[in-house]
C-alpha positions as CSV (number, residue, x, y, z in Angstrom):
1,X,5.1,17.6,-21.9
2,X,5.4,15.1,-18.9
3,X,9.5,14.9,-17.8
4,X,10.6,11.9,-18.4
5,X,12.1,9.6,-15.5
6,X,14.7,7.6,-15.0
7,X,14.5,3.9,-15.2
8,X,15.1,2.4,-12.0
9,X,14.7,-1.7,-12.5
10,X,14.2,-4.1,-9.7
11,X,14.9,-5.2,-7.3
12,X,14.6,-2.6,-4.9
13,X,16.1,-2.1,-1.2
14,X,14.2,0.1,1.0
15,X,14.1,2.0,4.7
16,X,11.5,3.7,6.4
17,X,8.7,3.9,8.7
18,X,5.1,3.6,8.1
19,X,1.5,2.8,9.6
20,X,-0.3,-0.4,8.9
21,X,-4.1,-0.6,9.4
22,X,-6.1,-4.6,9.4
23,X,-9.4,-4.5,8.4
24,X,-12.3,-7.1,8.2
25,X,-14.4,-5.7,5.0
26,X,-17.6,-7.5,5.0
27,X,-19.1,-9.3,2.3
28,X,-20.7,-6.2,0.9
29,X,-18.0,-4.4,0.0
30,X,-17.0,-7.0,-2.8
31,X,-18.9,-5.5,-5.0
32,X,-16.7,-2.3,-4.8
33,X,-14.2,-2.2,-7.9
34,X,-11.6,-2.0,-5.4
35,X,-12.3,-5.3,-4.2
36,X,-11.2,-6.9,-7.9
37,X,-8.2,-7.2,-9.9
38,X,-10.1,-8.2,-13.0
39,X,-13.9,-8.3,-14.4
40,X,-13.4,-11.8,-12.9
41,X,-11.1,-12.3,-10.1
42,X,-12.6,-10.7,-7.0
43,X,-11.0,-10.6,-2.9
44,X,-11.9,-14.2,-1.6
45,X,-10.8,-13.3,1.7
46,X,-12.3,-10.2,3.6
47,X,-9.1,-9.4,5.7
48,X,-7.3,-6.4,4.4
49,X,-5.3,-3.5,4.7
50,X,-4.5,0.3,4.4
51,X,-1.1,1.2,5.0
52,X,0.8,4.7,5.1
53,X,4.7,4.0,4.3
54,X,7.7,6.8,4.5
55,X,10.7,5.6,2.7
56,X,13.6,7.3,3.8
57,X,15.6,5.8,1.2
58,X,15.1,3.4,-1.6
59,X,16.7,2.4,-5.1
60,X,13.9,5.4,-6.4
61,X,15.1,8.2,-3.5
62,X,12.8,9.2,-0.6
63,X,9.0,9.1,-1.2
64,X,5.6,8.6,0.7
65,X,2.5,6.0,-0.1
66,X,-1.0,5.7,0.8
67,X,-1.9,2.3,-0.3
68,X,-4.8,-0.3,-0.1
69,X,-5.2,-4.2,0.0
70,X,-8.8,-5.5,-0.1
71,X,-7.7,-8.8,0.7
72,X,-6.7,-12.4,-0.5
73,X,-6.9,-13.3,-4.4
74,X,-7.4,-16.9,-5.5
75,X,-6.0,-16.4,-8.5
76,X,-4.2,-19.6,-10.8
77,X,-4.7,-21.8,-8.2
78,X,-3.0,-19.9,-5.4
79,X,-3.8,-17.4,-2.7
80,X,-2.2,-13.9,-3.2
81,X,-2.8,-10.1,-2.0
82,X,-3.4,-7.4,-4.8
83,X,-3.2,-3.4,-4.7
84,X,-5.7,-2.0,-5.6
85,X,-5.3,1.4,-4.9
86,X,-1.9,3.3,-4.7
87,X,-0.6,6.9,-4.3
88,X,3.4,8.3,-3.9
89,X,5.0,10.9,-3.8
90,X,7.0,10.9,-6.6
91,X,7.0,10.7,-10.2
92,X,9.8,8.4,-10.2
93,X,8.3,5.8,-7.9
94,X,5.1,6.0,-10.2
95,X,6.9,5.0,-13.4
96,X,9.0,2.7,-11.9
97,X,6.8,1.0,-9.4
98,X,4.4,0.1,-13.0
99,X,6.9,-1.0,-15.2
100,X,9.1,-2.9,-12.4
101,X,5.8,-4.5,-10.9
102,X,2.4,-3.6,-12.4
103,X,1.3,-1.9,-9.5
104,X,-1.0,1.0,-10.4
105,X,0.8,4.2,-8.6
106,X,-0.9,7.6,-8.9
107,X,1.0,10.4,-8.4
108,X,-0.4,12.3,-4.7
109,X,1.2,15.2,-2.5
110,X,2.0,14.1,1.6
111,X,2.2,16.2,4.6
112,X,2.7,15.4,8.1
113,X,1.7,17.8,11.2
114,X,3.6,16.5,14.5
115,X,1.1,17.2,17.3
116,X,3.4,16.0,20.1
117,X,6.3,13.6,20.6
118,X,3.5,10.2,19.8
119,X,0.9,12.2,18.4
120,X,1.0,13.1,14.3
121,X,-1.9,14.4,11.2
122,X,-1.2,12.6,7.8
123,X,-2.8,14.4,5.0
124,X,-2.6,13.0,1.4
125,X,-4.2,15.2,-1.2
126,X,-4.8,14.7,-5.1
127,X,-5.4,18.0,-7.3
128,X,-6.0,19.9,-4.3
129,X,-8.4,18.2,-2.9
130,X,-7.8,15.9,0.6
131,X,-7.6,12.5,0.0
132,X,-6.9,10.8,3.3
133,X,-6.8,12.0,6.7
134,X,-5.6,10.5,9.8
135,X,-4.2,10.9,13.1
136,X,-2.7,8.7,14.7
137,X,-1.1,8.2,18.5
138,X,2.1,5.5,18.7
139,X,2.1,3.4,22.0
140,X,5.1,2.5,24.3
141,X,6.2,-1.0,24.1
142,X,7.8,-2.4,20.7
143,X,8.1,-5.8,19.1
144,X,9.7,-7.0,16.1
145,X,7.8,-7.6,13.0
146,X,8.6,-9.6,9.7
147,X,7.1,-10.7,6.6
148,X,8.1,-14.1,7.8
149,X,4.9,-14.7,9.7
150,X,2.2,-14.0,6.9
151,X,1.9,-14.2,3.2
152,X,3.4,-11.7,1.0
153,X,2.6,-12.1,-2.3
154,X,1.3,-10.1,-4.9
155,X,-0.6,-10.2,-8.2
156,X,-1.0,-7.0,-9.8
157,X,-2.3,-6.8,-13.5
158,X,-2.5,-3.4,-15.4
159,X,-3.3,-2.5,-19.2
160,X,-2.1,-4.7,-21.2
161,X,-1.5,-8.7,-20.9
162,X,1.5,-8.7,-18.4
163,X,0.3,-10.2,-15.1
164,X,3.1,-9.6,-12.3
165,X,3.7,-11.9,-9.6
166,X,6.3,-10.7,-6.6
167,X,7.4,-12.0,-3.6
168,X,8.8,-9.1,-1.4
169,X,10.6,-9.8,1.7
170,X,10.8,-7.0,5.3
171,X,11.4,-6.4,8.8
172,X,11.5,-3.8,11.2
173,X,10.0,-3.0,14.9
174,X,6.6,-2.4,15.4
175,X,4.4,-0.5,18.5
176,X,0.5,-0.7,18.5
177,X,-1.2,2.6,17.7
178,X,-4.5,4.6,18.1
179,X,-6.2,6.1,15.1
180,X,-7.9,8.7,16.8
181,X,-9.3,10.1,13.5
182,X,-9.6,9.3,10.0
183,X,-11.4,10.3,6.9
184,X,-11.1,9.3,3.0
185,X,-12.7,11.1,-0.2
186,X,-14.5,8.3,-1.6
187,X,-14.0,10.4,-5.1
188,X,-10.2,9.1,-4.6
189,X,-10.2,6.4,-2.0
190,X,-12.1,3.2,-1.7
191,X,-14.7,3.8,1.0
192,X,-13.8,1.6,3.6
193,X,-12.5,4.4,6.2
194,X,-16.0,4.1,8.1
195,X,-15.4,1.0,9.6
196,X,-13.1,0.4,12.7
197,X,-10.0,-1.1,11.9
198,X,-8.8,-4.3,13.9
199,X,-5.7,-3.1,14.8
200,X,-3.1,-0.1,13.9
201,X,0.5,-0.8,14.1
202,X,3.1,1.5,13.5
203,X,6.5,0.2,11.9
204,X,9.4,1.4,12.5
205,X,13.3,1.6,11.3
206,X,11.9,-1.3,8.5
207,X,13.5,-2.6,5.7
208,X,12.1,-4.3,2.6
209,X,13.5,-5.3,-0.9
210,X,11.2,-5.7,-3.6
211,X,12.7,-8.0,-6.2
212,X,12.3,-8.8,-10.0
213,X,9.0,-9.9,-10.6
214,X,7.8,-13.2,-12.4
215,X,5.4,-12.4,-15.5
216,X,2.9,-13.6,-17.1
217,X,1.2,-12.9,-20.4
218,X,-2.4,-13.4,-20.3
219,X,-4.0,-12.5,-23.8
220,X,-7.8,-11.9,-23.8
């Protein structure tokens, strides 16, 4: 029998550090199921996004996530992003992160080999087997970095008729950073880890609050 969780309703405060990779997927790679939130809504835009996030602390406790945006939905008239794709470490910050905001967590382990003081291995693995792969090299010279500068919202819809819309807010400093190797299990990962990303920042001492979502039912 699967322990039951505690509820732990939004909004949400949260600490951490984490990896953010930009992509340019092209057209192609629409027809991937990853690329839609719906049988009818599909990624308008082609710029997207894998990140890696370590929470040190949130509303939930301490947990990892592997995540992945294809890109911009129009969806109702507006622009918005969607997950797609979404592992943690925790059973708590599945349950929660679904019934707060209708995004699809999958439960995953995390582990992290430090190679030297800039150098680190990520490894997330489902059932046993490896899921993603990276390592990664942080450079020298920081910046600040905020949600301020770019869209942040999200439409997530699950089963059911509830669509979520959320708004979440961050900030934190940010270095550029080399992926010197990556590799994803297209069994559990959307397979876009061939291509070269844009651009890899690494994020650090961040802080984000995820706050009560706006529904919507949608019957049909």
């Amino acid at each position: 029998m699967k322990k039951k969780t505690k509820k732990m309703p939004a909004p949400w405060s949260l600490t951490g550090n984490g990896y953010i990779f930009i992509y340019k997927f092209p057209e192609k790679f629409k027809e991937s199921p990853y690329f839609r939130i719906s049988l009818s809504e599909r990624a308008s835009s082609g710029f997207g996004t894998i990140m890696l996030v370590d929470y040190e602390k949130s509303d939930a406790g301490p947990y990892r996530e592997l995540l992945f945006i294809p890109g911009e939905f129009d969806y109702l008239y507006k622009k918005f992003y969607s997950i797609t794709k979404i592992y943690v470490s925790t059973q708590e910050s599945v349950d929660n992160g679904r019934a707060n905001w209708g995004i699809p967590k999958e439960l995953a382990d995390f582990q992290t080999v430090r190679i030297d003081k800039r150098r680190e291995r990520i490894i997330v693995r489902k059932d046993g087997a490896i899921v993603f792969d990276a390592v990664l090299r942080k450079r020298f010279i920081p910046f600040r970095v905020s949600t301020r500068y770019f869209s942040h919202a999200l439409v997530q819809k699950l089963e059911g008729p509830t669509v979520f819309f959320t708004e979440f807010n961050g900030s934190g400093r940010g270095r550029l950073a080399v992926l010197e190797s990556l590799y994803c299990n297209p069994d559990y990962f959307p397979q876009v880890c061939s291509l070269r990303p844009m651009a890899v920042t690494a994020v650090e001492d961040f802080h984000i609050t995820f706050p009560v979502a706006a529904t919507l039912r949608k019957d049909g």
